[in-house]
C-alpha positions in Angstrom: 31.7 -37.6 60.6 28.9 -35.1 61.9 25.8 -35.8 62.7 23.9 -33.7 60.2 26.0 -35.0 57.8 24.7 -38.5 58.7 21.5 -37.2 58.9 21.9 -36.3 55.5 23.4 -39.8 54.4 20.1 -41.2 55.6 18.2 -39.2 53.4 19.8 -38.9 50.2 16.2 -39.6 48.8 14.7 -36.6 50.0 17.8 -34.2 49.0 17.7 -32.1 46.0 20.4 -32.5 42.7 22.2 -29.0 44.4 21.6 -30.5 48.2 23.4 -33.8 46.8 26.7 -31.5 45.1 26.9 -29.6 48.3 26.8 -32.9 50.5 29.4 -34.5 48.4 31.7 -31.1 48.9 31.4 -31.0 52.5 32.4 -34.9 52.7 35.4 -34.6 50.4 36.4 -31.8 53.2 35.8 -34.2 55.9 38.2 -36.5 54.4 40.5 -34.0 53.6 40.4 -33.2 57.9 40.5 -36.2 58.6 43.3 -37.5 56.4 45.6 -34.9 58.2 44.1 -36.3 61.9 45.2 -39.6 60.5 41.6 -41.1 61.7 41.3 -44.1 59.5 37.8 -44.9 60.7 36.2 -41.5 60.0 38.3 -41.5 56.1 36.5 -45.3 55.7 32.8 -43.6 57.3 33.7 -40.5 54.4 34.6 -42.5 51.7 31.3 -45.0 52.4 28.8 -41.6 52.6 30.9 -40.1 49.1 30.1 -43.3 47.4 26.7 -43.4 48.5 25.9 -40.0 46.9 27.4 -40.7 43.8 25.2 -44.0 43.6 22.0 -41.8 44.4 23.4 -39.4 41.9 23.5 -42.4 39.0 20.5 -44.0 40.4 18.8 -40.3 39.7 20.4 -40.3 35.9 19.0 -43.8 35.0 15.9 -43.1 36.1 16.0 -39.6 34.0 17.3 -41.4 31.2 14.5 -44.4 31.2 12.1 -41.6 31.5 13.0 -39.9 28.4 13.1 -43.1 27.0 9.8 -43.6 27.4 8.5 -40.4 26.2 10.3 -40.8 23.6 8.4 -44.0 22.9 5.2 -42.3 23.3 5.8 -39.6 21.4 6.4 -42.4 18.4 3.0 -43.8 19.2 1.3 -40.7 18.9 3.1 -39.5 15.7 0.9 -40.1 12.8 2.7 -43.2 10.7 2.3 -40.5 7.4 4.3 -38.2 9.1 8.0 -38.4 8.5 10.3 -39.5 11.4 13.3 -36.9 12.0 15.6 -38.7 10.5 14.0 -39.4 7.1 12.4 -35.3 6.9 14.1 -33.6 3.8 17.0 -31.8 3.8 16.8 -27.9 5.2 15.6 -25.2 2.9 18.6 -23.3 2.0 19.1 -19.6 3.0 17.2 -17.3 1.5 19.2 -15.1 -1.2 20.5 -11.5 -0.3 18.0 -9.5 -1.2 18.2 -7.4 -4.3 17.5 -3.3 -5.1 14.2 -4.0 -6.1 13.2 -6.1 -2.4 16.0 -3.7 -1.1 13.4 -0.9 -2.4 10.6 -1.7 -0.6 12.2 -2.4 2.8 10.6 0.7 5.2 14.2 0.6 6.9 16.1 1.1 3.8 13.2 3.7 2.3 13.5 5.5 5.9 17.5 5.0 5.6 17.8 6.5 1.8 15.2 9.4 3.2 17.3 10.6 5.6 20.5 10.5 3.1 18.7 12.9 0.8 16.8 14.7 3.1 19.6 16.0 5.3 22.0 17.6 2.8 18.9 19.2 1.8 17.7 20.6 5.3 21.6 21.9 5.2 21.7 23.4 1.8 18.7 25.2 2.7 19.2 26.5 5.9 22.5 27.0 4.7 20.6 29.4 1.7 18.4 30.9 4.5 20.7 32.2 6.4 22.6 33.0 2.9 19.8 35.7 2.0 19.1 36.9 5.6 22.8 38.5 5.9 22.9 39.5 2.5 19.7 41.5 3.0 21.3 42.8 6.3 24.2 43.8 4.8 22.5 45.7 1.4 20.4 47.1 3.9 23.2 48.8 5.9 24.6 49.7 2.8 21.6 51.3 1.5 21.1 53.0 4.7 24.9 54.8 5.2 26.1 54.8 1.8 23.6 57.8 1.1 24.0 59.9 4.0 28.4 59.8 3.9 27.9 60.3 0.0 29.8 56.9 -1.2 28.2 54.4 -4.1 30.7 52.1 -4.0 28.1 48.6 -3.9 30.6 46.7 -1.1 27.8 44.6 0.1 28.4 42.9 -3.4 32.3 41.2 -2.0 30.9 39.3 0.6 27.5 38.3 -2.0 30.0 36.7 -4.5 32.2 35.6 -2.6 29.7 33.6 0.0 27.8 32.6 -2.9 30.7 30.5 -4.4 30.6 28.7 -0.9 27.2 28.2 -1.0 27.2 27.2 -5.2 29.8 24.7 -4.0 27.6 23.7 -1.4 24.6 22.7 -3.6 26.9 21.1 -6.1 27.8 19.1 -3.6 24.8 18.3 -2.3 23.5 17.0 -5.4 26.3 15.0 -6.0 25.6 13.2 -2.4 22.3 12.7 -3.3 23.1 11.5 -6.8 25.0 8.5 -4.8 22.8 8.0 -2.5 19.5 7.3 -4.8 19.5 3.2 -6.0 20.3 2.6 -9.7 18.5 0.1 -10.9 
C-alpha cells in the first residue's frame, strides 16, 4: 500500500463523507493489483485500511443518528403539550372539488381563454367583411367607370357580390355557431 494512502488511513477523522467513498475505491483497486501480484501482505494491509473506513463510515452514521435523536427529543420538549403530536393530528383535508361554471366563471384564465374563443372568429369575420366591401367597391367602381364609355349595362360586378357573399354569409353563420359553443351555459 502507498503512502498517501496510509496517510489517509491515519486520518480518516479529518476526511470528508466523498474523501471516505473515494479512499475506499482506490483500496478495493489496490487489492484488486495486488491479488493478481499474489502479495498476501499488501491484500491483509488493504483489507485492514477497507475495514477501517467502513467502521469510520458507521461510526459517522451513529453519531448522525444519535444526533437526530436528540433533536428529536428537543423538539418534544419545546412542543406545547396542547399541541397535537404528528401521529395523533387529524386526518388530511380532502381535495378540493373540481371547480364548477360559476368558480370556472370568475377564473381570469378561463375569462381571458373564453375571450379569445369569441373574439377571434370575430376579428376574422370582420376583416373577412372588410376586405368583402373593399373589392366589391373596386369592382362596381371599374364597372361604373368602363361600362359607360364601351356602351354595355350589363351589372357583372353583381356575380362575384353574390356569389362571395354566400362565402362570407356562411362565414358569419359559422362564426356564430362557434361562439354559441364556446359561451358557458349555466
Amino acid at each position: 500500500m502507498n503512502e498517501e494512502l496510509s496517510t489517509q488511513l491515519a486520518n480518516l477523522a479529518e476526511l470528508s463523507e466523498d474523501d471516505l467513498g473515494v479512499l475506499e475505491g482506490r483500496l478495493v483497486a489496490e487489492a484488486e493489483a495486488a491479488a493478481e501480484a499474489v502479495d498476501a501482505d499488501a491484500l491483509e494491509q488493504i483489507a485492514v485500511g477497507v475495514q477501517t473506513v467502513r467502521d469510520e463510515r458507521a461510526k459517522r452514521l451513529r453519531a448522525a443518528d444519535e444526533t437526530r435523536a436528540r433533536v428529536d427529543e428537543l423538539m418534544k420538549s419545546i412542543r406545547p403539550t396542547s399541541a397535537p403530536v404528528a401521529s395523533e393530528r387529524a386526518p388530511a383535508v380532502p381535495p378540493p372539488a373540481p371547480p364548477t361554471r360559476a368558480a370556472a366563471a370568475d377564473d381570469p384564465f378561463e375569462v381571458a381563454a373564453r375571450r379569445q374563443l369569441v373574439h377571434g372568429p370575430k376579428w376574422a369575420f370582420r376583416i373577412h367583411l372588410g376586405v368583402f366591401a373593399a373589392v366589391q367597391v373596386l369592382l362596381f367602381v371599374i364597372w361604373a367607370t368602363t361600362s359607360h364609355a364601351s356602351g354595355g349595362t350589363l351589372p357583372w360586378f353583381l356575380y362575384p357580390l353574390f356569389g362571395w357573399g354566400v362565402g362570407l354569409v356562411a362565414h358569419y353563420l359559422a362564426m356564430r355557431s362557434w361562439i354559441a359553443k364556446s359561451e358557458p351555459h349555466p
